[in-house]
MDAnalysis code that builds the backbone (N, CA, C; Angstrom):
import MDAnalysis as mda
import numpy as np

u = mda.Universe.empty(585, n_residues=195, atom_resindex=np.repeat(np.arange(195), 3), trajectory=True)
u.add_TopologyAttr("name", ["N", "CA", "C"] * 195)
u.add_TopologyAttr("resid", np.arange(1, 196))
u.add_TopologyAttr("resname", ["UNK", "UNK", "UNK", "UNK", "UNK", "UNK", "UNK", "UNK", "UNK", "UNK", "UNK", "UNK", "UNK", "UNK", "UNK", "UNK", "UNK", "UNK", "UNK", "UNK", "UNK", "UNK", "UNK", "UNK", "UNK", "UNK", "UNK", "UNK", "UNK", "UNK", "UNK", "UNK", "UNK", "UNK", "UNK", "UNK", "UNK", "UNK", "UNK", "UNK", "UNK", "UNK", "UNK", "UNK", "UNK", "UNK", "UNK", "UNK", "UNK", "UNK", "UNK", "UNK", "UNK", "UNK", "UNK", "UNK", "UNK", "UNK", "UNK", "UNK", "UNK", "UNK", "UNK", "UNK", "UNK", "UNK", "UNK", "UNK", "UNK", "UNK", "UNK", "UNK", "UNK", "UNK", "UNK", "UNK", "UNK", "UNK", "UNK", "UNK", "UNK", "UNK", "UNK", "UNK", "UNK", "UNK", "UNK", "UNK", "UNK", "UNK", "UNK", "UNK", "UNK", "UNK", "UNK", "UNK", "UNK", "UNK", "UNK", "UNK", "UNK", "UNK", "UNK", "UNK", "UNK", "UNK", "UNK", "UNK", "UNK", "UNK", "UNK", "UNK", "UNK", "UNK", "UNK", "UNK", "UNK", "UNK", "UNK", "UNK", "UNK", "UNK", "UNK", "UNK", "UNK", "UNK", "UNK", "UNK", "UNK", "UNK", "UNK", "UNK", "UNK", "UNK", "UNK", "UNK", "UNK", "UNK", "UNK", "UNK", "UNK", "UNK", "UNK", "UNK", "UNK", "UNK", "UNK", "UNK", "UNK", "UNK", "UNK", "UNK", "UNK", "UNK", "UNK", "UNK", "UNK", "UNK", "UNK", "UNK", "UNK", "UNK", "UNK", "UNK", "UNK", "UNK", "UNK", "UNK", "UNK", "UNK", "UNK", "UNK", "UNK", "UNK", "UNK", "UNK", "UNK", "UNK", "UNK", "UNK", "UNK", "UNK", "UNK", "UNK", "UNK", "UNK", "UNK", "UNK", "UNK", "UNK", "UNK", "UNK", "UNK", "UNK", "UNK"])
u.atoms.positions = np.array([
    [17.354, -46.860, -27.732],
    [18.011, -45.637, -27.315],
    [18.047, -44.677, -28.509],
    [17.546, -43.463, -28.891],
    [17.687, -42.310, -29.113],
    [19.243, -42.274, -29.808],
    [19.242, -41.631, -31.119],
    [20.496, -41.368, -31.507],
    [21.352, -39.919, -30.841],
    [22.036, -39.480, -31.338],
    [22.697, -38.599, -30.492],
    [22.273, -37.540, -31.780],
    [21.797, -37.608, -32.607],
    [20.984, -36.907, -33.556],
    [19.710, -35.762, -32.955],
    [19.100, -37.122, -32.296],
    [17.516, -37.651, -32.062],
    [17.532, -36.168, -30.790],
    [18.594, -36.432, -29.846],
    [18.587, -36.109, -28.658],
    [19.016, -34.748, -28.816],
    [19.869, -34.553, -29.946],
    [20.731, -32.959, -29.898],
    [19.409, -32.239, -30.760],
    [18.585, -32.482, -31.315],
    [17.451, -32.133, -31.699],
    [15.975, -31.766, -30.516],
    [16.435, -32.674, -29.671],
    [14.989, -32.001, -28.849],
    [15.770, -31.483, -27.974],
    [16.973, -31.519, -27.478],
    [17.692, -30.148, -26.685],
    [17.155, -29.107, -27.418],
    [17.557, -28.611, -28.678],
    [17.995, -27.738, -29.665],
    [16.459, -27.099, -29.226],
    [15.664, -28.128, -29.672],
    [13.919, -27.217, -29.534],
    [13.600, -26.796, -28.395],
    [13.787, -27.661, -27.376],
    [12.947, -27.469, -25.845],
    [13.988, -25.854, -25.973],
    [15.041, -25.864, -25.886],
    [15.902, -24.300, -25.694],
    [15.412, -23.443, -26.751],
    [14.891, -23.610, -28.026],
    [14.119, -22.529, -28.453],
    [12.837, -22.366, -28.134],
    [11.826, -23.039, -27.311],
    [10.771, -22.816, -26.573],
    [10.928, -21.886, -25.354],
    [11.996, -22.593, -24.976],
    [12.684, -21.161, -23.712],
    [12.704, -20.254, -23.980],
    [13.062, -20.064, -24.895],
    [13.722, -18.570, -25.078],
    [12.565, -18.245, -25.897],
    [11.592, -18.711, -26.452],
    [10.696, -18.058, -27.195],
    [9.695, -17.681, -26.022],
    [9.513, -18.333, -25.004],
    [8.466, -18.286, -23.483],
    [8.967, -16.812, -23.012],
    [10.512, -17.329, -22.806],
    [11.082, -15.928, -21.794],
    [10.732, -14.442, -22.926],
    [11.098, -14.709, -24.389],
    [10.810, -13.210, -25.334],
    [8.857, -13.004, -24.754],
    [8.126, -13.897, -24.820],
    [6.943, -13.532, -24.583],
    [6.609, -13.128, -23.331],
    [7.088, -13.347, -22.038],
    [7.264, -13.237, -20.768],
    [7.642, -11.821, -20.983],
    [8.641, -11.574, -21.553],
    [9.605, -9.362, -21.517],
    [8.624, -8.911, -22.097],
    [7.903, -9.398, -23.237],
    [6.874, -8.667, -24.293],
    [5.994, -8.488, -23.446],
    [5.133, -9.240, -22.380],
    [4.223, -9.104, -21.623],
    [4.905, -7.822, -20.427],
    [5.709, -7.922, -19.993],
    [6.324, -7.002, -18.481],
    [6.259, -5.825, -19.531],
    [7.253, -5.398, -20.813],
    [7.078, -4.405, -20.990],
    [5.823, -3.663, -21.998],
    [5.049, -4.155, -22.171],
    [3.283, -4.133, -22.691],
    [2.860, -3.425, -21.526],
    [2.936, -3.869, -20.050],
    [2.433, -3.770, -18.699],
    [2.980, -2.375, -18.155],
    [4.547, -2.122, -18.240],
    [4.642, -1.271, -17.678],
    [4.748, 0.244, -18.835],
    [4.035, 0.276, -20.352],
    [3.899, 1.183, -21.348],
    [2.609, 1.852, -20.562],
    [2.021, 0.306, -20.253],
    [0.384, 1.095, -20.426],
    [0.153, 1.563, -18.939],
    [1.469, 1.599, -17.991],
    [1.549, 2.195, -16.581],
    [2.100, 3.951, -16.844],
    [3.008, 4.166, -17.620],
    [3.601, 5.157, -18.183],
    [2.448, 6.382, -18.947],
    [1.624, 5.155, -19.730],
    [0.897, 6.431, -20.479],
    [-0.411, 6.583, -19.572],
    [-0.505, 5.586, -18.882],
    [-1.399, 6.299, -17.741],
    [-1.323, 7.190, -16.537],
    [0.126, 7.438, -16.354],
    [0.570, 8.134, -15.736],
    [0.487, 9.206, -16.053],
    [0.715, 9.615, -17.154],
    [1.018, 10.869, -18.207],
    [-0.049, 11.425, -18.737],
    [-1.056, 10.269, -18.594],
    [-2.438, 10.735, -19.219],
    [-3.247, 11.974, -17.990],
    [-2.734, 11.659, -16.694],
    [-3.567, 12.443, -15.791],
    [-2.951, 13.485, -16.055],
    [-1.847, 13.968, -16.361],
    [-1.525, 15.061, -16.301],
    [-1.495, 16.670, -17.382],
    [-1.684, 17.315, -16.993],
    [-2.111, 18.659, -18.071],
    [-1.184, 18.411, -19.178],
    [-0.070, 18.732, -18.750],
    [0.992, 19.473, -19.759],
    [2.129, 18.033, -19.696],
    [2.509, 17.251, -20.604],
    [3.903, 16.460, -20.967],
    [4.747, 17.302, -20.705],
    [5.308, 18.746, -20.487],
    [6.154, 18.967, -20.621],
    [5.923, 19.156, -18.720],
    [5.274, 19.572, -18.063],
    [5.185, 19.929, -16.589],
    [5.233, 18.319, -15.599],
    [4.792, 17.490, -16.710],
    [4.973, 15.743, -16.526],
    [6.598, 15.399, -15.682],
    [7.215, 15.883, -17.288],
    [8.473, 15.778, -17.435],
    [9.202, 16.280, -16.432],
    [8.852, 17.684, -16.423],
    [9.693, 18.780, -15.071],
    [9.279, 18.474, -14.013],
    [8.035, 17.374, -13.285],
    [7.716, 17.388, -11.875],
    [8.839, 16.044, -11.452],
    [8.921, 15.019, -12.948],
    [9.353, 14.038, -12.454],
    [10.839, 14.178, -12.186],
    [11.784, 15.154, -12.682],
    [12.754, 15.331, -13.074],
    [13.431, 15.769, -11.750],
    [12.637, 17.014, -11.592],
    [12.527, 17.880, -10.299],
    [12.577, 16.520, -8.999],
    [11.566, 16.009, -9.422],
    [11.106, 14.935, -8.058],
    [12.683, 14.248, -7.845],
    [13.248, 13.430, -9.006],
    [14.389, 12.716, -9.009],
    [15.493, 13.505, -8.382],
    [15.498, 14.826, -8.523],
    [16.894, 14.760, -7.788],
    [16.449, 15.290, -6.350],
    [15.389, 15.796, -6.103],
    [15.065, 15.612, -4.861],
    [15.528, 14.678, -3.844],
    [14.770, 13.077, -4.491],
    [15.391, 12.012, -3.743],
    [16.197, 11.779, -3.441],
    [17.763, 12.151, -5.105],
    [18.781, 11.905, -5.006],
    [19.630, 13.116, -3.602],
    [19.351, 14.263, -3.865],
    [19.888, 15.002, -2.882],
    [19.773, 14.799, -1.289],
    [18.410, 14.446, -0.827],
    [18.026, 13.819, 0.385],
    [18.872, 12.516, 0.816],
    [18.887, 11.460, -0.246],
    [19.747, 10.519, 0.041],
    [18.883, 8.915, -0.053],
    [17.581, 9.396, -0.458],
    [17.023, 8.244, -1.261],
    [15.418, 8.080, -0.235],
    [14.878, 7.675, -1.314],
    [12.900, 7.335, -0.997],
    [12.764, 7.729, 0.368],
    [13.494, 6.729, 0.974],
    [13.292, 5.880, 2.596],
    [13.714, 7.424, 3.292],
    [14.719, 8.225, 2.852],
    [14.656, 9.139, 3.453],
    [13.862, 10.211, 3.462],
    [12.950, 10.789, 2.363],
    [12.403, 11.891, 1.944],
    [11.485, 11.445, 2.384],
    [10.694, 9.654, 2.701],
    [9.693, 9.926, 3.351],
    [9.790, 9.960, 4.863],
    [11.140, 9.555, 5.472],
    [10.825, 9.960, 7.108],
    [11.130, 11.313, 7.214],
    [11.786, 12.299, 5.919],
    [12.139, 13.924, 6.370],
    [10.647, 14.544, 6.527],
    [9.555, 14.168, 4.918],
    [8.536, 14.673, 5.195],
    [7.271, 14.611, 5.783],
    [7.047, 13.191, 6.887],
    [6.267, 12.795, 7.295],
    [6.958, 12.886, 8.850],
    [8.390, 13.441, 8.967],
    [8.821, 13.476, 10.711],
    [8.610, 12.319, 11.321],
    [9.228, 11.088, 10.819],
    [9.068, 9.579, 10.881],
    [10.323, 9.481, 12.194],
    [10.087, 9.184, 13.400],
    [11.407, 9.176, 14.074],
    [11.210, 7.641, 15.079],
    [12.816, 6.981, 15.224],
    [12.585, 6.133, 15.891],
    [11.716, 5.886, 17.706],
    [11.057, 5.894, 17.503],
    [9.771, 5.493, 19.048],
    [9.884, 4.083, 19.507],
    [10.458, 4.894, 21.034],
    [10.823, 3.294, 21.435],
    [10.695, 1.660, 20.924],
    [12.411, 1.966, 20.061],
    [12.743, 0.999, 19.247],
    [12.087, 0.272, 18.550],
    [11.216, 0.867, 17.641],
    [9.916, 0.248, 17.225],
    [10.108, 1.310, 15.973],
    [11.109, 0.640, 15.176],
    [11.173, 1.413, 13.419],
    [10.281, 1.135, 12.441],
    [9.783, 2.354, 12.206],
    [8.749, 2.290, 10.833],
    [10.074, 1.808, 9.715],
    [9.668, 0.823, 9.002],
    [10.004, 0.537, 7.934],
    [9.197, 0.902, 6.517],
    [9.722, 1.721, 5.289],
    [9.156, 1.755, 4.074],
    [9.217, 0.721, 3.676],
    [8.042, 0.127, 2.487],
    [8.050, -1.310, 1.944],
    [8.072, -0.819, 0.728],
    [7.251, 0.714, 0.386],
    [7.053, 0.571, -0.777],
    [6.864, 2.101, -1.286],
    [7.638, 2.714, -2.393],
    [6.701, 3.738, -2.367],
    [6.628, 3.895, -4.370],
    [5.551, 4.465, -4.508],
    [5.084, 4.707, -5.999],
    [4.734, 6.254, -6.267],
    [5.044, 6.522, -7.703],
    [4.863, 7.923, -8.261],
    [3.594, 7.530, -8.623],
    [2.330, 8.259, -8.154],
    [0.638, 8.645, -8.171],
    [0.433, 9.704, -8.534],
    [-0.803, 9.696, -8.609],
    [-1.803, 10.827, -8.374],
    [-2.668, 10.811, -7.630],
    [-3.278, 11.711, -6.351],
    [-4.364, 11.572, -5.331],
    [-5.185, 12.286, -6.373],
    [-6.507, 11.460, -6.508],
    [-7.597, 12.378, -7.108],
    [-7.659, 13.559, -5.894],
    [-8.177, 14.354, -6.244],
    [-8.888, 15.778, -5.473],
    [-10.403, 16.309, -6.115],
    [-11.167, 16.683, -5.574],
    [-12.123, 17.707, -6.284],
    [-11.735, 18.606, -7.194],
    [-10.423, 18.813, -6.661],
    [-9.741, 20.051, -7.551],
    [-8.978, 19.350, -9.014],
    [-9.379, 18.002, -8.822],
    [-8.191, 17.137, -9.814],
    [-7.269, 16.485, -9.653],
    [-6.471, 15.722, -10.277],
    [-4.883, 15.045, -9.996],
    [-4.186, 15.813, -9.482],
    [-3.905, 15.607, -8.303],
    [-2.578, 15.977, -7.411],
    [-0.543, 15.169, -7.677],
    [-0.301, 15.131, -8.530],
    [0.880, 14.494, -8.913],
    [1.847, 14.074, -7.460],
    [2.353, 12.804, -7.417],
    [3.185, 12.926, -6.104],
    [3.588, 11.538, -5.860],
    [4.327, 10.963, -4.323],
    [4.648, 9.961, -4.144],
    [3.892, 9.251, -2.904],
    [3.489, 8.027, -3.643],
    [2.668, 6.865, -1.960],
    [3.441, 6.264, -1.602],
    [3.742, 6.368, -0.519],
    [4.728, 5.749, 0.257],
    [3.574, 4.808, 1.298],
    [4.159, 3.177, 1.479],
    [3.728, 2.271, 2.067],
    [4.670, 1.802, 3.205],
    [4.255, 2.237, 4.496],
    [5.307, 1.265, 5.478],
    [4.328, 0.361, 5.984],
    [5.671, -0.022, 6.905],
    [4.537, -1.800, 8.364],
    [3.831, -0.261, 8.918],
    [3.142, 0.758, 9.156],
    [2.733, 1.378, 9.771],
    [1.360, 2.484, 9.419],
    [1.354, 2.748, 7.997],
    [0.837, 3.675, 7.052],
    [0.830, 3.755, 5.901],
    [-0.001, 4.257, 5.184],
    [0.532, 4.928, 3.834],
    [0.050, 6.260, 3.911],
    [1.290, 6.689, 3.451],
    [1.077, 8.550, 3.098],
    [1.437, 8.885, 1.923],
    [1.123, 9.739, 1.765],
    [1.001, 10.538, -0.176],
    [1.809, 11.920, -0.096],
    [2.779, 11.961, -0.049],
    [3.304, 13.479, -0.148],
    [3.244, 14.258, -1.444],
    [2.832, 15.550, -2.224],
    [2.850, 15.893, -3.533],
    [3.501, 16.588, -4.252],
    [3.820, 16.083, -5.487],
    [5.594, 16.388, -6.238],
    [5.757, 18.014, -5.679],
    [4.822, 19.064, -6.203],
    [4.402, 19.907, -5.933],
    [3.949, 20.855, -5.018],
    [4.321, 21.958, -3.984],
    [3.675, 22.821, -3.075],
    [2.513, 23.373, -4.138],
    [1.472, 23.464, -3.032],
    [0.400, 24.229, -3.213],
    [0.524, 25.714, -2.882],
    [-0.279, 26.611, -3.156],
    [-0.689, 27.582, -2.664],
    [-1.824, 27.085, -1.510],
    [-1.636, 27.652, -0.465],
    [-2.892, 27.641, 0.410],
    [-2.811, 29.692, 1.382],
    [-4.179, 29.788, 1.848],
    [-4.244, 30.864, 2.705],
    [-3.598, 30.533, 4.101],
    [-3.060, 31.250, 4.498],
    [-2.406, 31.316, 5.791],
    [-4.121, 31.756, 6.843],
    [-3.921, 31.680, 7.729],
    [-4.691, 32.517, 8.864],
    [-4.516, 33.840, 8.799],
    [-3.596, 34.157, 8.632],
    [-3.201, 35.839, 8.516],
    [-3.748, 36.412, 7.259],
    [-4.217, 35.382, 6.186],
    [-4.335, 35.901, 4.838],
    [-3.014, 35.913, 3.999],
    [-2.760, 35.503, 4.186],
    [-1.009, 35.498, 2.924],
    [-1.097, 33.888, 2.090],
    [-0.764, 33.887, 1.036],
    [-0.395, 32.804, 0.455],
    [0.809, 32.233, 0.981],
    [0.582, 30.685, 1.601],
    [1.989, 30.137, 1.569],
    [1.781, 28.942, 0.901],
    [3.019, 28.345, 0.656],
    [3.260, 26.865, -0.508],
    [3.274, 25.751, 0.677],
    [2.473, 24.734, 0.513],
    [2.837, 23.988, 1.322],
    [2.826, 22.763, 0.609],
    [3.560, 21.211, 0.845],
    [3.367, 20.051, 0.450],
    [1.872, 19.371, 0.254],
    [0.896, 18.772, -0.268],
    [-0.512, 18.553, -0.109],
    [0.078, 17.134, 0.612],
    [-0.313, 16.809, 1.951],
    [0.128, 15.544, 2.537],
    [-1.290, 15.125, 3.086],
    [-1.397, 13.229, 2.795],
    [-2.016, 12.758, 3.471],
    [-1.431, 10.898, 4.403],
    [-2.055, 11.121, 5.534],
    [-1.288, 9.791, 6.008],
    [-2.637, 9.289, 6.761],
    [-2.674, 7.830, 6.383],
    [-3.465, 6.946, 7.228],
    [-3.067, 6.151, 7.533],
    [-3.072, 5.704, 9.035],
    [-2.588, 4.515, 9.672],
    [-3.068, 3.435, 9.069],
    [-2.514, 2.305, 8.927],
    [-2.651, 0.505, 8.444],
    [-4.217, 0.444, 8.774],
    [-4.414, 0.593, 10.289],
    [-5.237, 0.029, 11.258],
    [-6.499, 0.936, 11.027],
    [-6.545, 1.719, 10.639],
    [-7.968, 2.544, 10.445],
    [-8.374, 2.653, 8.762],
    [-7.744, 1.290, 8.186],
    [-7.993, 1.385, 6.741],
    [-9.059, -0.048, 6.625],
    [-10.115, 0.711, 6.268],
    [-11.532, -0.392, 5.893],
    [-10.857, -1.352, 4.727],
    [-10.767, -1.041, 3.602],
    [-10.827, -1.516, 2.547],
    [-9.711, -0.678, 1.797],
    [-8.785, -1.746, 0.977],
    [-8.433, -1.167, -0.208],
    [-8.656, -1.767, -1.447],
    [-9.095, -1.498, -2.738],
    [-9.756, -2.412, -3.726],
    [-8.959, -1.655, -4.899],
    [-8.852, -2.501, -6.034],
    [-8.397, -1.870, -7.649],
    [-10.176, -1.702, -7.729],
    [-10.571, -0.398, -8.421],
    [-11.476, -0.268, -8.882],
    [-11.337, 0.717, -10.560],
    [-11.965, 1.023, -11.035],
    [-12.237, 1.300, -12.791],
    [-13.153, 2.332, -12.812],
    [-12.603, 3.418, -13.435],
    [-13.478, 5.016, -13.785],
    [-14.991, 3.929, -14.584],
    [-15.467, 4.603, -14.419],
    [-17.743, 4.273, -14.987],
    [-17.811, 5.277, -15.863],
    [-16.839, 6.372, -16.285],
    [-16.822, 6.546, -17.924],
    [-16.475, 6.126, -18.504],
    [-17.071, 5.715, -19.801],
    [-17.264, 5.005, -20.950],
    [-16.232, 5.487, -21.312],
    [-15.265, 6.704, -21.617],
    [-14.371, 7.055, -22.805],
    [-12.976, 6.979, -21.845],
    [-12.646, 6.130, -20.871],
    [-11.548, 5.931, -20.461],
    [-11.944, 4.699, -19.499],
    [-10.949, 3.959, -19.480],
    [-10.202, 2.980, -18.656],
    [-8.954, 3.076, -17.529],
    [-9.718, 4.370, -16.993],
    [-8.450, 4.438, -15.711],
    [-8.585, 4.090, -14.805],
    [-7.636, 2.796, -13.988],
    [-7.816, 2.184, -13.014],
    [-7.494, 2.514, -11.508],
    [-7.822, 2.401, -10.253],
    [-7.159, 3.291, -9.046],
    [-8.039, 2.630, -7.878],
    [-6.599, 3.314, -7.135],
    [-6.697, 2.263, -6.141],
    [-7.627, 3.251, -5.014],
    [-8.716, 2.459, -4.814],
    [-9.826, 2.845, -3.465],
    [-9.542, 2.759, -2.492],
    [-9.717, 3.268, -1.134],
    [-9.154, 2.886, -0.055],
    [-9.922, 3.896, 1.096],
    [-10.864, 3.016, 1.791],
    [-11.837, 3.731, 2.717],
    [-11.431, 2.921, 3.974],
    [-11.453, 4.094, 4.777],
    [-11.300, 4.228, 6.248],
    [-11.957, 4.001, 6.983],
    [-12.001, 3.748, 8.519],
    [-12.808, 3.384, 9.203],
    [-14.132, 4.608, 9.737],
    [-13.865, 5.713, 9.107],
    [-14.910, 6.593, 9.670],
    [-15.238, 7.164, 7.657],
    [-15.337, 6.245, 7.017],
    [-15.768, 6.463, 5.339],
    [-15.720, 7.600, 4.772],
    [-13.928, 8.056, 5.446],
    [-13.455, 8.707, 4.055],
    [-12.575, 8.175, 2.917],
    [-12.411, 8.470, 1.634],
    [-12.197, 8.017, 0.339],
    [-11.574, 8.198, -0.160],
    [-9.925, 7.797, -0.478],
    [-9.086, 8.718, -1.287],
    [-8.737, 7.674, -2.605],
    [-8.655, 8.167, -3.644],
    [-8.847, 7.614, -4.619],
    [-6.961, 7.637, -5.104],
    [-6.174, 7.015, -5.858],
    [-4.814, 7.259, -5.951],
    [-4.695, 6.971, -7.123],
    [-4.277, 7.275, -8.495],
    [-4.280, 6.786, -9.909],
    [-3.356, 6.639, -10.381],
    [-2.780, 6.590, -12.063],
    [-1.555, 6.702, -12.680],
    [-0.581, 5.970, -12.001],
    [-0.861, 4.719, -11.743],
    [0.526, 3.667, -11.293],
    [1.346, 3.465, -12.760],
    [2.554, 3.640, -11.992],
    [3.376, 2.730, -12.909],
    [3.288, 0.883, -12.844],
    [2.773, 0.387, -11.734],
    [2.557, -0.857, -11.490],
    [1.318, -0.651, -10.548],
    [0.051, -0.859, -10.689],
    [-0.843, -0.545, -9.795],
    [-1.050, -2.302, -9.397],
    [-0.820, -3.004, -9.761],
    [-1.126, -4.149, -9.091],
    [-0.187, -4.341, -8.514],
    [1.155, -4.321, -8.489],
    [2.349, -4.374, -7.045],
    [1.893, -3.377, -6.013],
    [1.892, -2.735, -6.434],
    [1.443, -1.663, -5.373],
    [0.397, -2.066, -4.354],
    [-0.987, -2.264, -4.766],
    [-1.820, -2.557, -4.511],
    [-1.137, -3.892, -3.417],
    [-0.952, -5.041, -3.930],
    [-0.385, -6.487, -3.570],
    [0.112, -5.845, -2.178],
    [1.405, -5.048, -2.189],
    [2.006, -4.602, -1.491],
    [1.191, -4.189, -0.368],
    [0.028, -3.244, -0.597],
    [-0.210, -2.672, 0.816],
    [-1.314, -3.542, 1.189],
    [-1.967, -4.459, 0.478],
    [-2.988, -5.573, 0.673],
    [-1.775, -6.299, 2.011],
    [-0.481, -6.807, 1.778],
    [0.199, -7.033, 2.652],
    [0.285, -6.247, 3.914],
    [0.958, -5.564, 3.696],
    [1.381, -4.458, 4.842],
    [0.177, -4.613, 5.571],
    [-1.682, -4.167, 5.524],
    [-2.874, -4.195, 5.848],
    [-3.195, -5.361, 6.540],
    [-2.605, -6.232, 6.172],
    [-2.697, -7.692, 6.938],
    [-1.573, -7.641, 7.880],
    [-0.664, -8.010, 7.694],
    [0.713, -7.583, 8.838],
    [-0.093, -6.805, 10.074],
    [-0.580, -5.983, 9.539],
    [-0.397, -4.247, 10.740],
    [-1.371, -5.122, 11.683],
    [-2.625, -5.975, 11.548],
    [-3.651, -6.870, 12.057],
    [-3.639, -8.034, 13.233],
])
């Protein structure tokens, strides 16, 4: 039998292995979510317009009354015979555009994902007048081909984003996760569910 020496000694270690596992475990989560942050920040022009969309965005939510609500105010999400869209998930993105990063939020339910953007646009009216509108896109679960993590093919960056083609092969590209692999995980779920 082990002295009581013997034994208060490999307690003593196995508990500084713990705790040395769990410090490397936080070092890893927050390594993960730096290099979600500066990729976030990287799409965007100006740090300081970064700052003011996200800021702006936050009390948005807060004034509405939270995520789940701002996305059924701006997508007109209403209960249909008793059959509630539930949000699972939503993330601060960017929709690529031709025109560039569109800054904004993906929202994931059992039903869709839609992209509403931090930002109104300018667009032409029919009449000819400028009006501001939200840049919104929504695709049902069920008309989504594929969603994949895929990687920019320029050499002088490593920005990763999530692909996601439809059943009639259109392409929207979504970037700057703060967690692009939850995200991703997430609607890889939801995509199966909706099936």
């Amino acid at each position: 039998m082990p002295s009581p020496s013997k034994r208060y000694s490999k307690i003593r270690h196995s508990g500084v292995n713990s705790v040395i596992a769990k410090m490397i475990k936080l070092g890893e989560c927050v390594d993960s979510f730096s290099k979600g942050i500066r990729e976030h920040v990287k799409l965007s022009p100006k740090l300081s317009e970064t700052v003011k969309g996200k800021l702006s965005l936050g009390a948005r939510i807060l004034q509405v009354g939270g995520v789940d609500k701002v996305f059924k105010q701006k997508f007109n999400i209403r209960d249909k015979n008793n059959h509630e869209e539930t949000l699972l998930k939503a993330s601060q993105c960017y929709l690529w555009t031709t025109a560039g990063p569109i800054a904004g939020l993906l929202f994931i339910s059992n039903n869709r994902i839609a992209f509403c953007s931090e930002r109104s646009i300018k667009i032409s009216s029919q009449t000819g007048k400028l009006v501001k509108v939200h840049y919104k896109v929504m695709i049902p679960l069920r008309k989504i081909d594929t969603a994949i993590e895929a990687q920019s093919a320029k050499k002088t960056t490593t920005q990763k984003y999530v692909q996601i083609v439809t059943e009639d092969n259109f392409e929207f590209w979504f970037m700057g996760f703060f967690n692009l692999r939850k995200t991703l995980n997430c609607l890889h779920q939801a995509i199966h569910q909706s099936r």
